[in-house]
Wavefront OBJ file of the C-alpha trace (Angstrom):
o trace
v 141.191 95.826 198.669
v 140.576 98.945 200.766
v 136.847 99.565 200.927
v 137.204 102.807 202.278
v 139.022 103.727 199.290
v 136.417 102.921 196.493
v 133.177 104.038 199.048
v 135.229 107.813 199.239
v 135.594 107.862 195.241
v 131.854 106.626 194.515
v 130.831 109.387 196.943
v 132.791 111.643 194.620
v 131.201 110.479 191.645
v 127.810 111.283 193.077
v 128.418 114.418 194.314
v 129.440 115.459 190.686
v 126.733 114.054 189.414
v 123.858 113.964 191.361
v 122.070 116.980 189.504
v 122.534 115.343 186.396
v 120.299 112.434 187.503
v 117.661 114.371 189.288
v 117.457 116.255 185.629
v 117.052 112.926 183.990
v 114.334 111.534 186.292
v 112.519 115.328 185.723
v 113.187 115.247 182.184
v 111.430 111.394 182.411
v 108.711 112.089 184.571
v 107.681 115.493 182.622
v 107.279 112.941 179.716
v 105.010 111.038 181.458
v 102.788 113.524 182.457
v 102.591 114.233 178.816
v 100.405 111.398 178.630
v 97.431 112.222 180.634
v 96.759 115.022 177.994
v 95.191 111.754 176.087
v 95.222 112.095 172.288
v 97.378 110.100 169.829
v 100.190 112.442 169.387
v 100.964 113.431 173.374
v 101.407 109.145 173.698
v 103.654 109.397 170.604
v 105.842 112.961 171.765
v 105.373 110.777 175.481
v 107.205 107.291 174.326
v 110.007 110.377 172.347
v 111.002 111.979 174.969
v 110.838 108.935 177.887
v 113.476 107.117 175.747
v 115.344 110.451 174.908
v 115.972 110.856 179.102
v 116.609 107.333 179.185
v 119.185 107.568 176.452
v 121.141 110.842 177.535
v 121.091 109.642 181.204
v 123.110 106.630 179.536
v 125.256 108.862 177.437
v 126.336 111.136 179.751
v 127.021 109.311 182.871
v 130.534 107.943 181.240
v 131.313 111.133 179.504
v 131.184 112.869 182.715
v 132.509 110.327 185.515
v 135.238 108.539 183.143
v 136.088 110.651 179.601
v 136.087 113.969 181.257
v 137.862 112.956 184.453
v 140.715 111.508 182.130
v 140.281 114.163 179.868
v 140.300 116.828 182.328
v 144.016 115.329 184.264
v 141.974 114.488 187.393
v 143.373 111.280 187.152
v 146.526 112.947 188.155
v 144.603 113.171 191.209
v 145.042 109.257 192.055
v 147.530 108.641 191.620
v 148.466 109.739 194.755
v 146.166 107.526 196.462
v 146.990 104.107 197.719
v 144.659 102.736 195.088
v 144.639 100.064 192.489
v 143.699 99.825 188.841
v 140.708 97.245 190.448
v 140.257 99.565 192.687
v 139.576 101.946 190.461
v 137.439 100.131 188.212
v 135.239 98.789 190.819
v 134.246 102.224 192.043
v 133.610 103.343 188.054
v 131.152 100.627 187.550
v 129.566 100.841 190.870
v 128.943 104.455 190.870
v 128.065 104.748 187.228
v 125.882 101.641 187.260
v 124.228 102.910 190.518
v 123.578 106.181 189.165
v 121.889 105.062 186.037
v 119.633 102.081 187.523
v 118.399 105.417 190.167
v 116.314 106.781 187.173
v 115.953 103.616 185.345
v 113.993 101.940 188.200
v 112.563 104.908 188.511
v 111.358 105.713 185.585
v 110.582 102.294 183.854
v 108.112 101.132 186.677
v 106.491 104.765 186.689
v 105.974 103.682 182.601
v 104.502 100.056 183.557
v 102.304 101.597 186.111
v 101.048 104.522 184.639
v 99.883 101.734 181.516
v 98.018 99.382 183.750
v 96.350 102.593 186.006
v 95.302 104.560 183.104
v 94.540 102.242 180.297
v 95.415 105.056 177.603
v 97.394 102.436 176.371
v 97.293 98.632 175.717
v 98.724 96.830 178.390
v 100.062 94.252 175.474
v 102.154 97.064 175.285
v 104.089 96.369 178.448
v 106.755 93.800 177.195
v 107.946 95.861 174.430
v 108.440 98.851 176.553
v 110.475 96.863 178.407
v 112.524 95.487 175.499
v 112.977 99.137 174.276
v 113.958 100.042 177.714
v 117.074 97.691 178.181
v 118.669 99.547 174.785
v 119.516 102.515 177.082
v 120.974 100.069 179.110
v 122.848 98.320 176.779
v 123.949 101.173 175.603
v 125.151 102.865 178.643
v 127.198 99.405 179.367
v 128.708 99.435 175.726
v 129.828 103.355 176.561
v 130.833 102.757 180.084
v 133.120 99.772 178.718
v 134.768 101.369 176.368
v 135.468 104.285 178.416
v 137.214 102.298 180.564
v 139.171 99.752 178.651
v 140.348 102.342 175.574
v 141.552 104.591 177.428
v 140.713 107.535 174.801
v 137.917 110.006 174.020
v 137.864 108.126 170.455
v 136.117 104.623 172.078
v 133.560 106.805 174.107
v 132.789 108.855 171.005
v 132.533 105.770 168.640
v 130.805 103.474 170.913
v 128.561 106.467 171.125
v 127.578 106.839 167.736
v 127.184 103.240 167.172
v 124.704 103.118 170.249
v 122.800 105.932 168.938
v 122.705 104.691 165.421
v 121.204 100.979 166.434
v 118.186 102.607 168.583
v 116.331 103.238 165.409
v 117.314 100.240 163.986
v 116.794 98.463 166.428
v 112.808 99.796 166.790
v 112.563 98.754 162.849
v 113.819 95.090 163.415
v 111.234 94.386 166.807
v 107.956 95.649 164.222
v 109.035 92.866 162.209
v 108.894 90.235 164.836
v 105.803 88.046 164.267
v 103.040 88.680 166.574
v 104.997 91.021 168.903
v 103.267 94.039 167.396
v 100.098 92.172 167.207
v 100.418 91.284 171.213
v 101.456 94.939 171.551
v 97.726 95.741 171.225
v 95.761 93.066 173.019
v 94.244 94.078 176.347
v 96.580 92.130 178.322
v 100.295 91.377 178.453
v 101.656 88.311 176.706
v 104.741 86.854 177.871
v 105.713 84.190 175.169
v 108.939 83.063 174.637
v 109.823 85.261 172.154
v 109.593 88.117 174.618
v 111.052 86.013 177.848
v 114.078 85.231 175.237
v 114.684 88.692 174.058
v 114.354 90.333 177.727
v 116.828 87.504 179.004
v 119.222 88.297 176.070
v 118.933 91.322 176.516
v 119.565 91.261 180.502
v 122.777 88.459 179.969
v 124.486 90.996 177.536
v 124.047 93.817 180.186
v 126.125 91.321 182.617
v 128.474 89.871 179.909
v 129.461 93.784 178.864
v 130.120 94.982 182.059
v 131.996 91.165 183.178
v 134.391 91.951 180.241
v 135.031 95.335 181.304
v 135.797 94.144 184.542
v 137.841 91.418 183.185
v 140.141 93.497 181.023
v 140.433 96.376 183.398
v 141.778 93.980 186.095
v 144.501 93.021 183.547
v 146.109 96.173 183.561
v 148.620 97.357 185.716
v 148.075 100.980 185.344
v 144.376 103.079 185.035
v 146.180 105.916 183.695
l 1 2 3 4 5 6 7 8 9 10 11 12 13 14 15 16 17 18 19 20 21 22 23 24 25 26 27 28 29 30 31 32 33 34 35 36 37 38 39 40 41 42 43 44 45 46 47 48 49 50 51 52 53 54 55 56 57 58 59 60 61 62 63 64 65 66 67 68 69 70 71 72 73 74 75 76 77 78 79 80 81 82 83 84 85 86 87 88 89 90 91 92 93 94 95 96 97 98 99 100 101 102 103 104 105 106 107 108 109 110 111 112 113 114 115 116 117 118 119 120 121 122 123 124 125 126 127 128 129 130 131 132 133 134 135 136 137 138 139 140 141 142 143 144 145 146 147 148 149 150 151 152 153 154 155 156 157 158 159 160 161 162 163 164 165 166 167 168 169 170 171 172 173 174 175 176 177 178 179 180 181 182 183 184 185 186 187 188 189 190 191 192 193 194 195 196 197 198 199 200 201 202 203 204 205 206 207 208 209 210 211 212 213 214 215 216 217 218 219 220 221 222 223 224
């Protein structure tokens, strides 16, 4: 494999790009600024709009880099490189991986931080938040995959919905958990094995989606 190759298209990728994530990191940190307003409702329109950044940032990333480059005929583009379908899909995942983990490790600590330095919220709060956090990363594997392997705006669009359908859902299902909403409120973080389980679940699908889009993409003799 060529190195040089797959560096000069992940630079590409981030020059395209690299306004969209500097939006999504303003868009997150405006969100939590909301919360030093204190008050019930600015910690509600606060926890909206942090996962609404999160979310888009997810969204968009493979819509831009992978549906609208195929989309769009750039791919036309490389063919006229010495590059191969691996190729190819190594520099996808990197850069779009890369590119959503800037904000996501940006933005996630900023959330755990700004909970333990203010107070305005329970700290018991902390696990969940990072339970809801790995959805926009789940998601944004799901999307990326699916650009990738089908090969059509249909996949992206469908995995789409389906990932924006299951947030709510998803919200509804954790409130029934025993004792994780209880925890949610105590004055300190508790780290039981209910919450250990469901952040290593959650953190094993994140490499099991993008293994599998790895794995099928390197069975396929053409990217185009």
């Amino acid at each position: 494999m060529r190195p040089n190759v797959v560096w000069q298209l992940i630079r590409k990728d981030w020059r395209i790009h690299r306004l969209h994530i500097r939006l999504t990191m303003i868009a997150g940190i405006v969100a939590l600024a909301i919360v030093q307003w204190g008050g019930q409702t600015p910690i509600v329109v606060r926890g909206v709009f942090f996962f609404i950044a999160l979310i888009l940032g997810g969204h968009m990333l493979p819509f831009g880099g992978i549906v609208n480059e195929r989309k769009n005929k750039n791919l036309a583009f490389l063919i006229s490189l010495p590059i191969t379908p691996i190729q190819y899909t190594t520099s996808k995942l990197i850069s779009n991986v890369v590119m959503f983990l800037i904000p996501w490790l940006t933005l996630v600590p900023a959330a755990v931080v700004l909970i333990e330095v203010r107070g305005m919220i329970p700290r018991g709060s902390i696990p969940i938040l990072l339970i809801l956090s790995f959805l926009p990363f789940l998601g944004f594997c799901l999307i990326t995959g699916a650009s990738l392997v089908g090969e059509s705006e249909a996949w992206s669009i469908w995995s789409n919905v389906f990932c924006s359908s299951t947030y709510g859902l998803t919200w509804y299902f954790l409130t029934q958990i025993p004792g994780l909403m209880i925890n949610a409120q105590k004055a300190a973080p508790v780290w039981d094995s209910t919450v250990l389980s469901m952040l290593g679940g959650e953190a094993a699908m994140v490499l099991v989606m993008l293994g599998l889009t790895y794995f099928f993409q390197s069975r396929k003799r053409d990217f185009v």
